[in-house]
C-alpha positions as CSV (number, residue, x, y, z in Angstrom):
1,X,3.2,17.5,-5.0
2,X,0.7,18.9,-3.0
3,X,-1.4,15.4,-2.4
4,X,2.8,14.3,-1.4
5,X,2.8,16.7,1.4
6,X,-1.1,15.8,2.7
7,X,0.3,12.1,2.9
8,X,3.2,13.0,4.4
9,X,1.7,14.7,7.1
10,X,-0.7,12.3,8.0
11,X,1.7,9.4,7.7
12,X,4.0,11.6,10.4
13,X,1.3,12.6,13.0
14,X,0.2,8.4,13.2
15,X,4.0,7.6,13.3
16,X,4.4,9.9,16.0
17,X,1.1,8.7,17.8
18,X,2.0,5.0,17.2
19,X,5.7,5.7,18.3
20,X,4.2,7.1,21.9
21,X,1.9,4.1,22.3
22,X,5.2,1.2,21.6
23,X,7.4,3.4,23.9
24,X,5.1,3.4,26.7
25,X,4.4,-0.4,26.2
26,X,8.1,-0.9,26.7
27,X,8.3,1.4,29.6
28,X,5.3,-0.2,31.2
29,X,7.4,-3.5,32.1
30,X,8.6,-3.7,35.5
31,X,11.6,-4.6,33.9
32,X,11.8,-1.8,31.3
33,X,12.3,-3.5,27.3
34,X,14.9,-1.2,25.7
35,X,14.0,-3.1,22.1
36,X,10.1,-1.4,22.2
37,X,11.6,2.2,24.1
38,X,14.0,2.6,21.3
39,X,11.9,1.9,18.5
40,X,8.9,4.1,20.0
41,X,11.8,7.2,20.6
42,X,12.8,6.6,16.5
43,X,9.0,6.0,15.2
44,X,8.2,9.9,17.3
45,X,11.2,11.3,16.2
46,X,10.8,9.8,12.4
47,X,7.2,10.5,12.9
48,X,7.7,14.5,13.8
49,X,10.1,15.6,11.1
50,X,8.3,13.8,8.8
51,X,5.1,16.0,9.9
52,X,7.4,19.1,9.8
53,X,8.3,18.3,6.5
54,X,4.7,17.7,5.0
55,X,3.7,21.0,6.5
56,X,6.3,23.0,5.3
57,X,5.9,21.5,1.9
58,X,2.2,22.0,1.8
59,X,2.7,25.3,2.5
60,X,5.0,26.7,0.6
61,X,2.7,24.7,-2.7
62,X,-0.2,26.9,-1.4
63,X,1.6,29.8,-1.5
64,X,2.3,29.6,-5.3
């Protein structure tokens, strides 16, 4: 479980990075896309709770 929570972390935190990176794309337009800002806001938000959720897991496996 605890190799679960290192790859959920890391699959989170590059979620999260990648999300930033399509929203902005879509917000760089001078016609704003709402297709890219709306799938960057769900890949951060995805991307953040599934980082919470690796850490909270790891630690509460080190703990034991």
């Amino acid at each position: 479980m605890l190799e679960v929570s290192r790859i959920l972390t890391s699959v989170g935190l590059v979620a999260a990075s990648t999300g930033l990176v399509v929203y902005a794309m879509g917000a760089a337009y001078a016609d704003p896309r709402a297709f890219e800002m709306n799938l960057g806001m769900f890949m951060m938000i995805a991307g953040v709770i599934g980082t919470i959720i690796g850490i909270v897991i790891y630690r509460q496996q080190s703990t034991d």
